[in-house]
Each structure stands twice: as structure tokens, then as C-alpha cells.
C-alpha positions in Angstrom: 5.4 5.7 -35.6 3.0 4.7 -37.8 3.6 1.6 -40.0 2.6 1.3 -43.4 1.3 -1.7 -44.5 1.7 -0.7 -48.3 5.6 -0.2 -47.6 6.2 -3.0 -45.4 4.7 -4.9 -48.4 7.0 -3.7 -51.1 10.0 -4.0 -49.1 8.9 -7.5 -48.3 8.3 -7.9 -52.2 12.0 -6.3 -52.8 13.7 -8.7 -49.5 12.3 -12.0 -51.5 12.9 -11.3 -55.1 16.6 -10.2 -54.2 16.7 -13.8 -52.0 15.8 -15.7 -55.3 18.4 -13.8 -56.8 21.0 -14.9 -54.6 19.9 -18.5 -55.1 20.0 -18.3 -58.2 23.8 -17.2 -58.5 24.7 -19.3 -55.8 23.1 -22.4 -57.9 25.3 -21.3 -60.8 28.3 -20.9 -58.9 28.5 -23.8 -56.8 26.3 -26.3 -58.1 25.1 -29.1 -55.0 26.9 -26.9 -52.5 24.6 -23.6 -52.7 22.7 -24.5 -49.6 26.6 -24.8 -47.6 26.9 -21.9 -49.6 24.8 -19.5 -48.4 25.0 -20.8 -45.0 28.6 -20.0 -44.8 28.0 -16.8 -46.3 25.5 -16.3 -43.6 27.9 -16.7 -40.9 29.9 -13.9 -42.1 30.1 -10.7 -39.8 30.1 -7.8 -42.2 26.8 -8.4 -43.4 24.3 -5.4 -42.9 20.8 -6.2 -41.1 19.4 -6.2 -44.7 21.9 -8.7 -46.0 21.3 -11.0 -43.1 18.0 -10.9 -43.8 18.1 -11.9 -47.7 20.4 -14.6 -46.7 18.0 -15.7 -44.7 15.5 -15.9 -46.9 18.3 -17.6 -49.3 18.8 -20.5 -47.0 14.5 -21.1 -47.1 14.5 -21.0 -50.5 17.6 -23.5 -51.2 16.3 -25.9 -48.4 12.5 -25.9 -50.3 14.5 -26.6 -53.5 
């Protein structure tokens, strides 16, 4: 397989916007608790490989902030 540094790029560039996304509903939604927010919602088990990942990046960006 050969990787492709252009793609993983994008899809890097696609994983973070949706992330700030997220934070940013989460902030509207629950205020102070976003960070227990998306924590919780990390925890959950029907989340896809893709969603784990986003909420990971979620939790990163809500801990900076």
C-alpha cells in the first residue's frame, strides 16, 4: 500500500475542522460542562473508528480552551 501524504493531509484537515465543530455545539449546548460532555460522549460504544477519533480531537480542543 502506498500512502499518500496529500490524502492523509486532507483527511487530517477534514478530522479537525469537524472536531471544532463538535466543540462548538457542545459549547452551545452545555455551557461549562462541554469538556464532561464530550468525554461522556466519548465513552459511548456505538461510535465508529472515525467518530472516536473526532471526539478525540474534541476533548484536546475543549481542554486547550
Amino acid at each position: 500500500m502506498i500512502l499518500n501524504p496529500v490524502r492523509l493531509y486532507n483527511r487530517w484537515l477534514r478530522m479537525r475542522g469537524e472536531a471544532l465543530e463538535e466543540a462548538q455545539m457542545l459549547r452551545r449546548r452545555h455551557g461549562d460542562e462541554a469538556l464532561e460532555a464530550a468525554r461522556a460522549k466519548l465513552t459511548r460504544a456505538d461510535l465508529s473508528s472515525w467518530g472516536r477519533r473526532v471526539m478525540q480531537e474534541t476533548v484536546k480542543t475543549l481542554e486547550k480552551a
